[in-house]
N, C-alpha and C positions, 0 to 999 in steps of 0.2 A: 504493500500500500504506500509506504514512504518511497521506494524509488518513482511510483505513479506520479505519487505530490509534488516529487522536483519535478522528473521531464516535463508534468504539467505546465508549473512554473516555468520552467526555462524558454517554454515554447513562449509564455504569454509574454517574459521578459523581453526577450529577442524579437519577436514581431510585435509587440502590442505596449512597449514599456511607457513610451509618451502617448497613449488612448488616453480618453477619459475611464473612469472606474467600467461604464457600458461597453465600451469598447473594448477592455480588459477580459469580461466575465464573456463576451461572445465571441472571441479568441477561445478561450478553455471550452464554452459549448461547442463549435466547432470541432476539438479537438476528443472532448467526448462524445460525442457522435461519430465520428469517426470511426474509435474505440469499439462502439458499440456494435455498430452495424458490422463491421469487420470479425469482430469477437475476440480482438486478442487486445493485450495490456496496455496500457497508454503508451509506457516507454516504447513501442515498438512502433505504435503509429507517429511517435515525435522522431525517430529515429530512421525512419524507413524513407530511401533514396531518393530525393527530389520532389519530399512532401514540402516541406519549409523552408525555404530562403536562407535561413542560420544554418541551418545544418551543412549547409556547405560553405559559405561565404566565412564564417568566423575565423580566425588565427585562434582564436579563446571561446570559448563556451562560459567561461566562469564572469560573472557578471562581473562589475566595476560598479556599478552603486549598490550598496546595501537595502538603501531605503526602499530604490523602485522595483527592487528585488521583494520585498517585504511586504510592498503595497500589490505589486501583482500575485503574490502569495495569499493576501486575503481577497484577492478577485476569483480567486481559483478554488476557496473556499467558500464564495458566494456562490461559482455556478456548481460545485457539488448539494449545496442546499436549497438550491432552488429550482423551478422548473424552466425547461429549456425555452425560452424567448424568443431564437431565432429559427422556429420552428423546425428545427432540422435538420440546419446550414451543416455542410460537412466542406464547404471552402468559402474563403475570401481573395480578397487582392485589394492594394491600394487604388483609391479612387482617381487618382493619377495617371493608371494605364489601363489597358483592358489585354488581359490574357486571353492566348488563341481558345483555351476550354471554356471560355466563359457560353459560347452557344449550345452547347450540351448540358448548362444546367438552369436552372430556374431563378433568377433574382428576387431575393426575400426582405432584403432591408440593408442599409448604412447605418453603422452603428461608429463615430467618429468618422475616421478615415479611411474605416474600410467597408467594400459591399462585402455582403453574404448571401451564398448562391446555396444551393439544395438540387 
């Protein structure tokens, strides 16, 4: 359960640290969803080849700020207790570009800076 909580974390750190709080918690929905549908453990859908942006691009995984570390920790803790909002969403992207998969999936909402697709 504790290595789920980090790769959780780590994900929402590295794609979602400057979101607002909502933008935080529908990062980690997306990422339990994921999870879910797939059926295997969080760390393996945060880990698995050319799901998320950090996973490749980082020199470090290991955060530099504490706090925003801390704060998407309790985002990630909101969307374990609460129910999923972005009905489903199992990807995002910055509202800046449009990735080629975005016409394979269904647009559900903007939550900050990013869309979320189903």
């Amino acid at each position: 359960l504790l290595v789920g909580i980090v790769s959780i974390t780590l994900n929402v750190y590295h794609e979602a640290r400057s979101e607002p709080q909502i933008g935080q918690v529908a990062v980690a929905h997306v990422t339990l969803n994921r999870a879910n549908i797939k059926h295997v453990p969080v760390k393996d859908v945060v880990q698995a080849p050319y799901q998320f942006s950090w996973t490749l691009d980082k020199d470090s995984y290991i955060p530099d700020d504490p706090g925003a570390f801390l704060k998407c920790m309790q985002s990630v803790y909101i969307a374990l207790k609460t129910q999923d909002f972005t009905k489903g969403a199992t990807h995002y992207h910055l509202d800046t570009i449009t990735p080629e998969w975005v016409s394979h999936y269904t647009y559900v909402a903007q939550y900050g800076s990013h869309k979320f697709y189903k």
